[in-house]
PLY file of the C-alpha trace (Angstrom):
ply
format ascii 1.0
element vertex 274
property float x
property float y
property float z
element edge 273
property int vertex1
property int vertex2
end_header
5.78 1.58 28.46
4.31 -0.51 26.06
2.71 -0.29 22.74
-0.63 -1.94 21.37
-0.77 -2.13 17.40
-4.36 -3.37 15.65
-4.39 -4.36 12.10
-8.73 -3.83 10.93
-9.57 -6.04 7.45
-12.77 -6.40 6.78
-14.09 -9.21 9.54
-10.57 -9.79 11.66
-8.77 -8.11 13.43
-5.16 -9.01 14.47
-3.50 -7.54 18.04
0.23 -7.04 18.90
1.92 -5.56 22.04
5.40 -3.96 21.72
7.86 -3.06 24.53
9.76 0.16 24.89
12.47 -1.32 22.64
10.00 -2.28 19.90
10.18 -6.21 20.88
6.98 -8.54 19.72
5.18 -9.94 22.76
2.19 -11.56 22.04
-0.16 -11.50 18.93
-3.63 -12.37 18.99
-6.47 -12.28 16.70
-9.93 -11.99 17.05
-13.63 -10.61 15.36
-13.71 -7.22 14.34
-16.53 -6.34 16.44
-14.02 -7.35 19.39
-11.59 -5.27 18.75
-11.56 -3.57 22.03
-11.68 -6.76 23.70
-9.63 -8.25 21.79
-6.61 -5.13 22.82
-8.23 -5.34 26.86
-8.03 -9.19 26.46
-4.00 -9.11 24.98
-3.10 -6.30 27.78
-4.58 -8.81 30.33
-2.28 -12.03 29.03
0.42 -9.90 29.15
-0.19 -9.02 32.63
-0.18 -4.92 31.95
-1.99 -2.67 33.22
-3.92 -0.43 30.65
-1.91 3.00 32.08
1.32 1.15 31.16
0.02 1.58 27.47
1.66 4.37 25.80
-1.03 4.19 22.75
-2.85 2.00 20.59
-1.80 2.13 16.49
-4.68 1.13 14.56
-4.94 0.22 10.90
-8.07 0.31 9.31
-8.90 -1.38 5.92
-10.85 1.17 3.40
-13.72 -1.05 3.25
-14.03 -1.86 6.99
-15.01 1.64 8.34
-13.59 5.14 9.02
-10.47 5.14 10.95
-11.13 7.92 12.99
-14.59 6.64 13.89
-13.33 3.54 15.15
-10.11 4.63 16.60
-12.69 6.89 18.78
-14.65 3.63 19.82
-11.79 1.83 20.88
-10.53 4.57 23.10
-13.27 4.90 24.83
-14.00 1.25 25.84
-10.04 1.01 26.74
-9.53 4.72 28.15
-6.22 4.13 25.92
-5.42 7.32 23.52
-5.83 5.75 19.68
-3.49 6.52 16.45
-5.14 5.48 13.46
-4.22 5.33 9.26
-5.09 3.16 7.00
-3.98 -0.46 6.38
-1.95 0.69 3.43
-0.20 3.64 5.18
0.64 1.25 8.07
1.76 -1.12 5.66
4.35 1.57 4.07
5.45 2.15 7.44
5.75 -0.94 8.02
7.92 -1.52 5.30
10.08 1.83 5.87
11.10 0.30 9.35
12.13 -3.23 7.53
14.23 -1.69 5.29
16.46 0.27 7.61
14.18 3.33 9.04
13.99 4.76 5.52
12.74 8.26 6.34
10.69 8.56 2.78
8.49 5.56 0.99
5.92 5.27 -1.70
4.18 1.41 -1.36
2.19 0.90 -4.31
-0.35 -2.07 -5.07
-2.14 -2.88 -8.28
-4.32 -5.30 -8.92
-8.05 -4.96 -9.34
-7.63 -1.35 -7.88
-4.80 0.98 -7.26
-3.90 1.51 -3.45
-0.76 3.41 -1.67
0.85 4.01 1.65
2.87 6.91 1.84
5.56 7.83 4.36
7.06 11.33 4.60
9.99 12.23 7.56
8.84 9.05 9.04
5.22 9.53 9.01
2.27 8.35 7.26
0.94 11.07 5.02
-3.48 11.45 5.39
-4.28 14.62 3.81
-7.55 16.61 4.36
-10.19 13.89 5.85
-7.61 10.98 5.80
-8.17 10.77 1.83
-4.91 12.10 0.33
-2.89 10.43 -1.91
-5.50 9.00 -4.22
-2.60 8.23 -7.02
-5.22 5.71 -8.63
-6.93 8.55 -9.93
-4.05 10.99 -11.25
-4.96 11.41 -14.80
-2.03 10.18 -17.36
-4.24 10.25 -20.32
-6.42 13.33 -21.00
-9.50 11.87 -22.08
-8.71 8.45 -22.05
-10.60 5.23 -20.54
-13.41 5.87 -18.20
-12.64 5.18 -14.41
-14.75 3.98 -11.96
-14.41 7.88 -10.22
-16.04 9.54 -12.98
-13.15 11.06 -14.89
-11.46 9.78 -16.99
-7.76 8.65 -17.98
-6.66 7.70 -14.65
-3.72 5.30 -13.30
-6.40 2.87 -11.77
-7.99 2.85 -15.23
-4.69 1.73 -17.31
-2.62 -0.10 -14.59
-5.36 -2.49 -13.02
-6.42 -5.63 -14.02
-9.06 -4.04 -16.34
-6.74 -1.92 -17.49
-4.64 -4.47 -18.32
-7.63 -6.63 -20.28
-8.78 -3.52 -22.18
-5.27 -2.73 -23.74
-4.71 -6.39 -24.60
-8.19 -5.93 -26.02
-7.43 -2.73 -28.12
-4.22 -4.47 -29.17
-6.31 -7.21 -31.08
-5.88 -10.02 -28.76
-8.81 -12.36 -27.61
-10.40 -14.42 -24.72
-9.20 -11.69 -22.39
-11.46 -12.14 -19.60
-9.60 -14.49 -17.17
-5.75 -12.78 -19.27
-2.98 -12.24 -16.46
-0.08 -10.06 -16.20
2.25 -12.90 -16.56
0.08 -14.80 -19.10
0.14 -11.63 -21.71
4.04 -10.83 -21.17
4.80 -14.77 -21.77
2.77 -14.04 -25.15
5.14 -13.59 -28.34
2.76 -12.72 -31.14
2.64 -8.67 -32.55
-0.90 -8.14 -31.34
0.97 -9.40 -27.76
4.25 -7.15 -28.29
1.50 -3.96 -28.50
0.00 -4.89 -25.76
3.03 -5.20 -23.42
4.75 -2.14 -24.54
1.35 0.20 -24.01
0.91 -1.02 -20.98
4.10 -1.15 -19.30
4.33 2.75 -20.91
1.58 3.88 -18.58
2.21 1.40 -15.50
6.18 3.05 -15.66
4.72 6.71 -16.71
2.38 6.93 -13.22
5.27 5.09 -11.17
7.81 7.86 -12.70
4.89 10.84 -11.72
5.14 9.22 -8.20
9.26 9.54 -7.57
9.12 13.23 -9.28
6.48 14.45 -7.03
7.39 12.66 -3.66
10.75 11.75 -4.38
11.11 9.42 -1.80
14.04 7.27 -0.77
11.96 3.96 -2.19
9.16 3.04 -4.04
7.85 -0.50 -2.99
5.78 -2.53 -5.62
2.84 -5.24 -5.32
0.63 -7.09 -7.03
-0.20 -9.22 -10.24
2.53 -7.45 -12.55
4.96 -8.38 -10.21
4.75 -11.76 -11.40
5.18 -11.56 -15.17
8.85 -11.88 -14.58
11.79 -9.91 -16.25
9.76 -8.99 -19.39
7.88 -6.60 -17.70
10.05 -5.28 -14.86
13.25 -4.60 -17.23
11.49 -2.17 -19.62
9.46 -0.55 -17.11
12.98 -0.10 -14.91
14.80 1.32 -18.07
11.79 3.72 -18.11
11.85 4.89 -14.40
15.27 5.05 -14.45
15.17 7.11 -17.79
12.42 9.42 -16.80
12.34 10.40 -13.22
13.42 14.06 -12.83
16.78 12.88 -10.64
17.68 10.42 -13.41
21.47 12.28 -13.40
21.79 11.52 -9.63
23.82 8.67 -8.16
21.49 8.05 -5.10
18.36 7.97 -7.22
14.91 6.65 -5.81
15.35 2.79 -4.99
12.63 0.90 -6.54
11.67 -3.03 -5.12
9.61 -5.09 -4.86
7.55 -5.65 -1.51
9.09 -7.97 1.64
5.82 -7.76 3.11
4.83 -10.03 5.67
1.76 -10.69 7.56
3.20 -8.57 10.49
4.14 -5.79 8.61
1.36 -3.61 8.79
0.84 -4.69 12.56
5.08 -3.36 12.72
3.56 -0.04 11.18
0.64 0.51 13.26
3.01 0.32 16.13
5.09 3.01 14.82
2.23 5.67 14.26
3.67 8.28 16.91
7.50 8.05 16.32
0 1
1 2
2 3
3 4
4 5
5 6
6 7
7 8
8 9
9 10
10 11
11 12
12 13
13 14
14 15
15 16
16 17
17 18
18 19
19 20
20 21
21 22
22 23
23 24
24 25
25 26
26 27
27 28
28 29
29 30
30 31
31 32
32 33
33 34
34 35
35 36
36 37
37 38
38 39
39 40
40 41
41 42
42 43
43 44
44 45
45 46
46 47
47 48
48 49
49 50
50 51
51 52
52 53
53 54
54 55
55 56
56 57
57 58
58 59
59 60
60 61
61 62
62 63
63 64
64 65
65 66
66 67
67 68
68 69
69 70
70 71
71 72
72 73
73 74
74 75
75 76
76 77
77 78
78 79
79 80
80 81
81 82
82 83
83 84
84 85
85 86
86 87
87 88
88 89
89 90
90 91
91 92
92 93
93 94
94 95
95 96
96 97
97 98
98 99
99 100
100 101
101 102
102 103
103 104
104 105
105 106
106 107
107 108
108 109
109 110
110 111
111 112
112 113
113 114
114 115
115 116
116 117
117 118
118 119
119 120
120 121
121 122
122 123
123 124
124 125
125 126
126 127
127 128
128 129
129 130
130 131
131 132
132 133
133 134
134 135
135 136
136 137
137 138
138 139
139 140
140 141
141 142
142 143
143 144
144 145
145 146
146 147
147 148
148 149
149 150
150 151
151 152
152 153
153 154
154 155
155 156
156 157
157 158
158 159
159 160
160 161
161 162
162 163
163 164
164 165
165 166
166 167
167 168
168 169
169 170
170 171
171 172
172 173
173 174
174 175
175 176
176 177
177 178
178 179
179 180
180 181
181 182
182 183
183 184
184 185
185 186
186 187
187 188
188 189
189 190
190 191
191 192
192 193
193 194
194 195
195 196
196 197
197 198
198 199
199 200
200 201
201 202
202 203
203 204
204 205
205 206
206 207
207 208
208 209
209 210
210 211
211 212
212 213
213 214
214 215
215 216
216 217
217 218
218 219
219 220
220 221
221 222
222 223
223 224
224 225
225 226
226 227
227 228
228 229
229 230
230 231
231 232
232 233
233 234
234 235
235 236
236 237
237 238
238 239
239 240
240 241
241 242
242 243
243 244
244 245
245 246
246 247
247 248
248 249
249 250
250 251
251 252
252 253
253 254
254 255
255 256
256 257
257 258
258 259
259 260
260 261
261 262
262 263
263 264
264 265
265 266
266 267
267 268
268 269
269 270
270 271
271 272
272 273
């Protein structure tokens, strides 16, 4: 049997097929409005026949469509039964597999947004109408900045780029509008030191709320902060490592940063019924 994985974002779509042993044989990318072409097309060049597909994984971008909808679409042009999840769940997934079939992971990204894939006993968590999981808007400050949700105080508010700007702001620094991550921690001044330390306190307070509730085997990190080097990671480590309710344990939560490559999502989507 063989397995047909479809990675959704925004106008493209990318196509893999798997073998029984989980071996990449052809990749293919196409339109989004395609898509089921684009899998009947890849079965074709592989010379398969559609009832020697076990399923197809797709992984759909939040700003593409619903998954279910389209999984739905796509199964009934191919007559192939559909997984879906999100790109970000696939992603985690994705990265679980790559790092030794981890059976618990927390992928976190934040940049102009907060996003997350999380896998639990080696499946993507959804929730209630495929919308669980929304850590960008746990609240870490009662009260605090306004996020684009309506409350107000949430991760998304503090960690993204925004966040990032309006802290440097508060701190008494200028010309913040084009500031990055690894601009403000290469800054030495006091109205710089401020800044750094409030925000790696709430970036490291969320990531700690993450490994106390899930407590998963790894958390994976992205994005912009990644790259202000060792002056950001090494206090926010000494927090997580400080805070997190299994702080006494030797085989506490592993915390990296992302291997992601361009396939891994594709990897995950493959891996949706395991």
């Amino acid at each position: 049997m063989y397995i047909i994985s479809a990675v959704v974002e925004k106008n493209q779509s990318r196509v893999a097929i798997y073998d029984a042993e989980h071996t990449l044989l052809l990749k293919k990318e196409g339109p989004f409005t395609s898509l089921s072409e684009l899998c009947l097309d890849a079965i074709s060049e592989q010379n398969i026949k559609p009832t020697d597909v076990k399923y197809i994984g797709i992984a759909v971008d939040d700003s593409v469509g619903t998954p279910a909808l389209i999984a739905s679409d796509i199964e009934k042009d191919t007559g192939i039964r559909c997984l879906y999840a999100s790109v970000m769940g696939a992603r985690a997934l994705g990265e679980a597999h790559l790092s030794g079939g981890v059976p618990s992971l927390f992928l976190l990204k934040v940049d102009n947004t907060v996003e997350c894939g999380i896998v639990i006993e080696n499946k993507v968590f959804t929730g209630t109408h495929h919308l669980g999981g929304k850590i960008a808007h746990m609240v870490i400050h009662t009260g605090g900045y306004a996020c684009t949700c309506g409350r107000k105080g949430c991760f998304e508010a503090y960690a993204s780029n925004a966040g990032l700007k309006r802290i440097a702001a508060e701190s008494g620094l200028a010309d913040i509008e084009s500031l990055t991550h690894a601009e403000l921690f290469n800054m030495y001044s006091p109205e710089a030191e401020r800044a750094k330390k409030k925000y790696v306190t709430y970036l490291a307070g969320g990531i700690t709320n993450i490994i106390n509730l899930f407590q998963p085997n790894e958390v994976v990190l992205e994005g912009p902060f990644t790259t202000a080097g060792e002056a950001l990671t090494e206090p926010m480590m000494d927090i997580l490592l400080r805070e997190q309710y299994t702080h006494s344990l030797s085989n506490k939560c592993k915390i990296r940063l992302s291997d992601q490559t361009e396939d891994t999502a594709l990897i995950g989507a493959s891996l949706l019924e395991q």
